[in-house]
N, C-alpha and C positions, 0 to 999 in steps of 0.2 A: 504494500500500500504506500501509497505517495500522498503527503498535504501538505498545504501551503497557508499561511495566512490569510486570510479573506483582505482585500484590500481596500473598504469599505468599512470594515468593522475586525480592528483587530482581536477581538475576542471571539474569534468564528475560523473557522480552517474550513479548507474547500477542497476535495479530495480528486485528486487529480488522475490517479489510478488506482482501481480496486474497487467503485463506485456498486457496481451488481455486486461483487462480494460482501462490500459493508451492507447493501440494503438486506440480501438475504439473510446474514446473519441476523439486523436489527428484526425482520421480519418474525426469525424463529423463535427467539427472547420475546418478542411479541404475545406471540401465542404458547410457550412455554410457560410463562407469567400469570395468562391467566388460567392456566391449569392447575396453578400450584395456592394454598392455604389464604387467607387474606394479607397475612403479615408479611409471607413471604414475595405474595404478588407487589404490595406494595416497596418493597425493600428494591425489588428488579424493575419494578416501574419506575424509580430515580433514574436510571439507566437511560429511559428511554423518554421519559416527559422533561421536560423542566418550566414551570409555573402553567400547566396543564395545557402545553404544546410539546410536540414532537421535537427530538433532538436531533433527529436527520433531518435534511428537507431534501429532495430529488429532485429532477428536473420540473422547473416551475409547470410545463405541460403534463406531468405524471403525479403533483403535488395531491391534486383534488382526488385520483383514484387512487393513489397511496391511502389516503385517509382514510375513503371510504372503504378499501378492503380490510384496514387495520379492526377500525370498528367491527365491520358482517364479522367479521373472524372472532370478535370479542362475543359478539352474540350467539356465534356458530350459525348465523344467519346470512351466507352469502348467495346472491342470487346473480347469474352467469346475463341473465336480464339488461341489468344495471350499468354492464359495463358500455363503458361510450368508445371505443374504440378498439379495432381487430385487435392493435397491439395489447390493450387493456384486458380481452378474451383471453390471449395467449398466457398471459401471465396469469389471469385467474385459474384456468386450466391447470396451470403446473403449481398452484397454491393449494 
């Protein structure tokens, strides 16, 4: 993995390679988190919220279906419906 400083806001890094890696990792701790006890979900949601946003962000065009599969997945509620684009399908599919 490669990152750099965000040059905008030096308290932000912008991940310059490894980008699909880091999302699918943040993806599994996602749904890993909510599998596990209250306390401990909460303990591995630091990881991943900070002031009840997301600590990744992805490409601003994949931001709004990020969300919304992170959610369906919180609910076990994902509908293949929803998705707004092929590439949005593809990725639900292999979620």
């Amino acid at each position: 993995m490669v990152v750099a400083k965000n040059e905008d806001n030096k308290k932000l890094y912008d991940i310059i390679d490894g980008q699909q890696r880091t999302t699918t990792i943040f993806m599994l701790l996602h749904v890993l988190a909510n599998k596990q006890n209250e306390k401990d979900k909460q303990e591995t949601r630091k990881y991943l919220y900070q002031k009840g946003e997301l600590k990744l962000e992805v490409a601003p065009k994949n931001q709004s279906f990020f969300k919304t599969l992170l959610e369906a997945a919180e609910k076990e509620n994902i509908s293949q419906k929803k998705m707004q684009t092929p590439r949005a399908s593809k990725i639900f599919l292999k979620f």
